[in-house]
N, C-alpha and C positions, 0 to 999 in steps of 0.2 A: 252148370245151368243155374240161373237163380230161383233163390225160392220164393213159389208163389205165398203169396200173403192176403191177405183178406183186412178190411177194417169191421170189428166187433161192438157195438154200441150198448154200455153199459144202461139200463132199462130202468135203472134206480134214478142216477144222477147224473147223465148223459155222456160219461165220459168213454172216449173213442182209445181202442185198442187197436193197435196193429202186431197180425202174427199168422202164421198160418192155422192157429186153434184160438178162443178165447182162453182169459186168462182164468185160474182157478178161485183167484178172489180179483176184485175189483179194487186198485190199488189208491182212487180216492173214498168211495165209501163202504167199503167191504163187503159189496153184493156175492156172493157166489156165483160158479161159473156156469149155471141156469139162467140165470139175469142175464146174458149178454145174450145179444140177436145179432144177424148180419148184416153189416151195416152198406159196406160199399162192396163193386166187384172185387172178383181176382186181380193182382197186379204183381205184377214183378217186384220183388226188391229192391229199393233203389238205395245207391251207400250215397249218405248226404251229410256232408260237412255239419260239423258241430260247434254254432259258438259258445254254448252254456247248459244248461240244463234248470229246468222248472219242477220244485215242486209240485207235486200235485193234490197236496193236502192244504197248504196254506199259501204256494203260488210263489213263494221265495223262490230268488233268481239265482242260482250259480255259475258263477264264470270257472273255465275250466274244461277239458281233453273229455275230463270223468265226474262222476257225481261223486259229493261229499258222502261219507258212510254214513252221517247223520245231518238234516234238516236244522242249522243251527237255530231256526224260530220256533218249531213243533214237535222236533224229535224226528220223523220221519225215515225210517232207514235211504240206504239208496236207492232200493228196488222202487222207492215210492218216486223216482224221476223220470222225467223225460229229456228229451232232446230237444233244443231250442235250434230252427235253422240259421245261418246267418240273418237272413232279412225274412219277414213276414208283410207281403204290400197289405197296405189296409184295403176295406173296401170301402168303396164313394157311393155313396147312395144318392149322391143328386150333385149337381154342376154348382147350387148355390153354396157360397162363403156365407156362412152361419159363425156368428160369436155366442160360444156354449159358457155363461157363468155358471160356476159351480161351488157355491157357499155352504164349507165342511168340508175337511178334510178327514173324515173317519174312512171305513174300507166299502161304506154308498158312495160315500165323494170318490173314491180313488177309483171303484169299481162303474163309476159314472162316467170319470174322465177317460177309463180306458176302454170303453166299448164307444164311447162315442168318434174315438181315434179309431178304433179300427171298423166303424161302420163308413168315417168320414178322414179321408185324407185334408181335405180342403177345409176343413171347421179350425176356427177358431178358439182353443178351448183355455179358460183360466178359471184355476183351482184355487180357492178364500181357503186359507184355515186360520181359525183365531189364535190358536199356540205357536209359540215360537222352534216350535221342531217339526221335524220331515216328518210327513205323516206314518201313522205306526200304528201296530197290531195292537188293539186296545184290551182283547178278550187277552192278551198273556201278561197281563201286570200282574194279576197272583202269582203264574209264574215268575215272573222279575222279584215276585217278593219272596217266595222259596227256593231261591236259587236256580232256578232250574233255565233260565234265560238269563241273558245280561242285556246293558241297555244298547249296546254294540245292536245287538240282535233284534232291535226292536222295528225298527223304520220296514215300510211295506215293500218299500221301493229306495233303492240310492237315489242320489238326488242327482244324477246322469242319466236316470230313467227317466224323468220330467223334463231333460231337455232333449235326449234321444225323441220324445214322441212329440216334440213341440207342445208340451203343455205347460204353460204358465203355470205359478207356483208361489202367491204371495203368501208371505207367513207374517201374521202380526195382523189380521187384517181380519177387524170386528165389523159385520156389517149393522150401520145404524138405521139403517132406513130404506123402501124400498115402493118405487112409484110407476105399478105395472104401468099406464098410462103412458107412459114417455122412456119403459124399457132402460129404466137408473136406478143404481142402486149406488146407494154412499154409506161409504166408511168414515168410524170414529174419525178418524185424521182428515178428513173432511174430505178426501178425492172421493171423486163421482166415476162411475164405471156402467157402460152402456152396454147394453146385452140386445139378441136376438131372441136368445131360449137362455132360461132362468130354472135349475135345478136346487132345489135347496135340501140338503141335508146337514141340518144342522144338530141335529140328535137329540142326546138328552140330558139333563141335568140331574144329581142324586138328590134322594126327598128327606128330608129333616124335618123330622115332625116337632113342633111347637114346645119344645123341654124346657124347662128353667135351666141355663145355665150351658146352653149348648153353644155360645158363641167364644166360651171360653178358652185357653190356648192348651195344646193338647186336644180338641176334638175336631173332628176331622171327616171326610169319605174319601173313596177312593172312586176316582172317575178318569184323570188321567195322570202320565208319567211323574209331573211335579207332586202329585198326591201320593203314589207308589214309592217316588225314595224320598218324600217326607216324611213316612210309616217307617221308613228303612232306618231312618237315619232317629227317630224316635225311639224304637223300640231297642237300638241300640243301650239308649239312658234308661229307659224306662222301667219302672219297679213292677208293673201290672197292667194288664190291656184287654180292655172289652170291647166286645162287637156287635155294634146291633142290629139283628137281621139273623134267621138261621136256614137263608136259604143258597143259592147259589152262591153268591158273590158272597156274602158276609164268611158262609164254611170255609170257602178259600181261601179268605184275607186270614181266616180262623191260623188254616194252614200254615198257610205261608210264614205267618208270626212264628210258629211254634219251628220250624225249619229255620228259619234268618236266625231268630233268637231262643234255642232251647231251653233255657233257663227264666225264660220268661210265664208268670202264669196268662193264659189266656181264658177268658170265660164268653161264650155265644149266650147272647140274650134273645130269647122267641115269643112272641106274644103269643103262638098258636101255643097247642099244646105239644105238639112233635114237630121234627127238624122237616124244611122242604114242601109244605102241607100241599103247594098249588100242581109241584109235582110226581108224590109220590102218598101211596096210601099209608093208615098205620103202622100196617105187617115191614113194610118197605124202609118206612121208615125208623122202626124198631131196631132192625137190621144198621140201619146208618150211624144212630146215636151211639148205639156200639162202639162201632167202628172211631166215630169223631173222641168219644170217651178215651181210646185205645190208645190216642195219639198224644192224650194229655190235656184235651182241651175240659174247661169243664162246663158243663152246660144247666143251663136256665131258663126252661121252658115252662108257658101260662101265665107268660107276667111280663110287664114291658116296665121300660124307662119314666120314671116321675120325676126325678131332678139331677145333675149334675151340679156336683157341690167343689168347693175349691174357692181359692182368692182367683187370681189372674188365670191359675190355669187348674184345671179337673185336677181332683185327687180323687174323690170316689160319688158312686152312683148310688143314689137312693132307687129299688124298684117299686112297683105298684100292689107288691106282695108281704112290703115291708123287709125286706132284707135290703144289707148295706154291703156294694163291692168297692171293694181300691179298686183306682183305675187312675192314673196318670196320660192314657191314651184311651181313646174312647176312640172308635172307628163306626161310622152309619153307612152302615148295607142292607138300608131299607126301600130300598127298590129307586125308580127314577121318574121322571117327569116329563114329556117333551116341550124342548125350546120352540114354543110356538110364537110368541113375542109379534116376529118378524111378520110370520104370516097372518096374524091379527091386525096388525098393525096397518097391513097392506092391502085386509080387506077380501082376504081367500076364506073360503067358508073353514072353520075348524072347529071340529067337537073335542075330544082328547087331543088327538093330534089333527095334523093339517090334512083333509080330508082328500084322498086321490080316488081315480077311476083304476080301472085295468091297465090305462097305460102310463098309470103314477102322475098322468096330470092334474093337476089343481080346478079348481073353481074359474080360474082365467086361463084365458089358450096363452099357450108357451111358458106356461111356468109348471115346473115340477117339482116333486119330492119324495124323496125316499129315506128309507131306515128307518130308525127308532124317531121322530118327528112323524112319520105320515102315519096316517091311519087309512087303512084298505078295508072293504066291507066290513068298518065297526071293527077290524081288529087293528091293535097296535101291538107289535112283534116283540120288539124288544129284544130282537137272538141278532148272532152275527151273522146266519146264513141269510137270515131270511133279508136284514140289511145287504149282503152282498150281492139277491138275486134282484133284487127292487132295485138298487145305483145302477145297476147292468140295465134295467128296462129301460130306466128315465134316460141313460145313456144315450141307448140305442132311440131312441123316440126324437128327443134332444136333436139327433143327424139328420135325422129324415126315416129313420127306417119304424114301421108299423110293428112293435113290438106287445104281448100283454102278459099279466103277472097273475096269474088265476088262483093265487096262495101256495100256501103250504101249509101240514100240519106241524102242529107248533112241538117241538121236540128238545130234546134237553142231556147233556150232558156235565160231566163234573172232573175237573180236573186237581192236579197238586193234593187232594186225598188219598190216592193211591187206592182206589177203589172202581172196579168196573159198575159204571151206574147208565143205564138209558131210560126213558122213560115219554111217552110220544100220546096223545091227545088225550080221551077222556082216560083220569085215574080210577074211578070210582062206578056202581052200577047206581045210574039213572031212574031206572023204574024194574018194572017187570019184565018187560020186555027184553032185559039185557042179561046174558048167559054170562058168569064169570068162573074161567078156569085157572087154577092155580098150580105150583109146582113150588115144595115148599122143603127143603133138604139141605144138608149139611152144608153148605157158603153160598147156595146159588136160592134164588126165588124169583119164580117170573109168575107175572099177572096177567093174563089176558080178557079182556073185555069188548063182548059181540052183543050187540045191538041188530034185531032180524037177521041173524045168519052173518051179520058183516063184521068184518075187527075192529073197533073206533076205541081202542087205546091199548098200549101195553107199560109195562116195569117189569125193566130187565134187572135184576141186581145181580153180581156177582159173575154173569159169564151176557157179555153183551152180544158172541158172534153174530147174532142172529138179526142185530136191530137194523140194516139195509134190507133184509128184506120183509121184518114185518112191516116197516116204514113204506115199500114197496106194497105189501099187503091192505095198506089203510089209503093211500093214494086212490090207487086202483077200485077201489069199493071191491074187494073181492067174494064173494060168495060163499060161506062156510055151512051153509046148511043142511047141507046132504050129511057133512062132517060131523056137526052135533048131535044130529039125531039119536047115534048110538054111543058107544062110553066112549066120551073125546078124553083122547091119550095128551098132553101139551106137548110132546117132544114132536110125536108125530103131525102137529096142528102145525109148529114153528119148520116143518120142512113143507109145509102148505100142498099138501097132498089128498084131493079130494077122493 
């Protein structure tokens, strides 16, 4: 007799379980097995042909009987796959033939072109990216720079998957110009390309702040592949290497240097006065500098960049503290900018970035945009989930289907440190108004912050299990006030137990 099964709907981040129990943890975001609700009826087990298997962490595709033990792009054991069936039909959301442009090939563009195929069979879709390669997982070039990935590993999708779904796929292709009025947009090379629905995700650009000396050879950011094994291939030669920036991206490149090249000195330069300021407090991040110290790196915070000195290329940096570092490699990860250019140009309202509604439309009907380019109520994201969940909207919008993007809170992780770090909306208490409870022992320290009864921020350092479901917890607006009134425990707050 087969066995009956049930589908389970993870309540954090939607992802659908099939089994006759839910699972104990949630195999994309690590909700516990509280988090899951019933999602569809009882059904029979059905045994269905297997042509591959899906990640379900970063979505990589394996061909193959069985899943790889490990996620060549993320890590991800096998337990973290699924089953791909032969065919999946898409669904048509409407009779008309639509041509979806889609300018950016980041994982808005990818995650744009592929909801728009499976909401529309019949759509027309062609994928712009400006670089000369298959598009690729941008958030692991740190890893690519510690070893931890190769550039094998890097692409989102072979390039069999863009002709499997009929999606066009020009690479090399800058777009110059763009004249919502007549539905054309033109490339440097001068072809002209006519659209129905106009998605732009063009992303972002890294910000170089105004230094004497910073166009020199040897300095550099990292934003894509060619930047990553330029750094690679530098720090090879290289006698000494600074970073400026000591928040996300700048620690990891930190990383990564000291991993590629061990013998390399590496120093982080921070204008705040601790590592991460936007998202972790002092305590937190007293805890990290530690840690980044541990590894070799040496660090220089309260004081920024005044000159970059050298003939043709950097040899050392002057700071604004008055101290002198060698540096032969100078790396800027000082945050980024969006490429709005396009959308200026063309006449779509833009403040920081290119200004969308709910359903990532523009200032003009039938144009959109997503990722790190749009700005959604006044916020501009800048994360890769929150790029992945905004391509998927403009996607689905783009085909015909009625879809909207009501945010997220803004959340953060750190990779190639070797450190469990979360850390998710407000860090700091606000006013009076705000109850902050802590947990502060031997490797672990969590922060939590309640504003009237509610969680509106946490930092997880050192044991993250728990951050699906505070993330769940601040979503939800959940109500903790019954819970503070008398001596709130954190371990028992973090099993969210009124």
């Amino acid at each position: 007799m087969s066995e009956i099964i049930k589908e389970w709907r993870c309540s954090v981040c939607g992802y659908i379980h099939k089994g006759a129990t839910p699972p104990t943890q949630c195999v994309v975001c690590g909700a516990p097995e509280d988090a899951f609700e019933a999602f569809g009826g009882d059904q029979p087990e059905k045994k269905e042909k297997v042509s591959g298997w899906k990640c379900l962490v970063c979505h990589y595709n394996h061909k193959g009987d069985t899943p790889p033990s490990n996620c060549p792009i993320c890590g991800a054991g096998a337990k973290k796959f699924e089953p791909l069936s032969p065919s999946e039909p898409s669904k048509t959301t409407d009779s008309i033939k639509r041509r979806i442009l889609i300018v950016g090939a980041g994982i808005a563009g990818v995650s744009a072109a592929e909801a728009a195929r499976k909401e529309s069979s019949s759509a027309e879709i062609v994928l712009l990216s400006k670089e000369d390669h298959l598009p690729y997982y941008r958030l692991n070039l740190t890893r690519l720079l510690a070893g931890e990935v190769d550039v094998a590993s890097l692409p989102i999708h072979p390039e069999s998957w863009y002709t499997d779904n009929r999606i066009e796929l020009i690479l090399n292709a800058e777009v110059v110009e763009c004249r919502p009025a007549a539905r054309v947009i033109q490339l440097r090379d001068g072809q002209r390309l006519d659209y129905d629905k106009l998605i732009i995700t063009a992303g972002a650009h890294p910000f170089i702040p105004p230094v004497p000396g910073a166009q020199k050879n040897g300095v550099t950011t990292i934003r894509t592949k060619d930047h990553a094994q330029m750094i690679l291939e530098s720090a090879a030669t290289s006698t000494s290497a600074v970073v400026i920036g000591g928040g996300i991206l700048g620690l990891e490149v930190a990383a990564g240097l000291i991993k590629a090249s061990p013998d390399l000195p590496v120093t982080v330069v921070e204008g705040f006065e601790y590592l991460m300021p936007r998202q972790l407090n002092r305590k937190a991040s007293t805890r990290l500098m530690a840690h980044v110290k541990s590894l070799g790196i040496t660090l220089e915070t309260g004081t920024s960049v005044k000159e970059i000195e050298g003939d043709e290329r950097a040899a050392r940096i002057v700071l604004s503290n008055g101290k002198t570092l060698d540096a032969d490699l100078v790396i800027f990860a000082a945050g980024v900018r969006p490429n709005s250019y396009l959308a200026r140009t063309s006449g779509l309202n833009v403040n920081q970035g290119i200004i969308v509604n709910d359903f990532m439309e523009t200032s003009v009907e039938g144009i959109y945009a997503a990722g790190d380019t749009a700005e959604h109520r006044g916020v501009l994201y800048g994360l890769w989930n929150a790029a992945m969940y905004q391509g998927a909207i403009a996607g689905m919008n783009a085909a015909g289907k009625k879809a909207g993007f009501g945010g997220i809170p803004r959340s953060n992780t750190i990779k190639v440190l070797g450190v469990d770090l979360f850390s998710i909306g407000s860090i700091e208490a606000c006013d009076g108004s705000c109850t902050v409870i802590e947990k502060d022992q031997d490797d672990v320290y969590i922060n939590l912050i309640f504003r009237d009864g509610h969680l509106e921020g946490a930092i997880l350092y050192g044991d993250t299990t728990t951050s699906a479901v505070v993330k769940k917890a601040i979503e939800e607006k959940r109500d903790f006030s019954r819970a503070l009134e008398g001596s709130p425990i954190v371990d028992s707050l973090l099993e969210f137990k009124e």
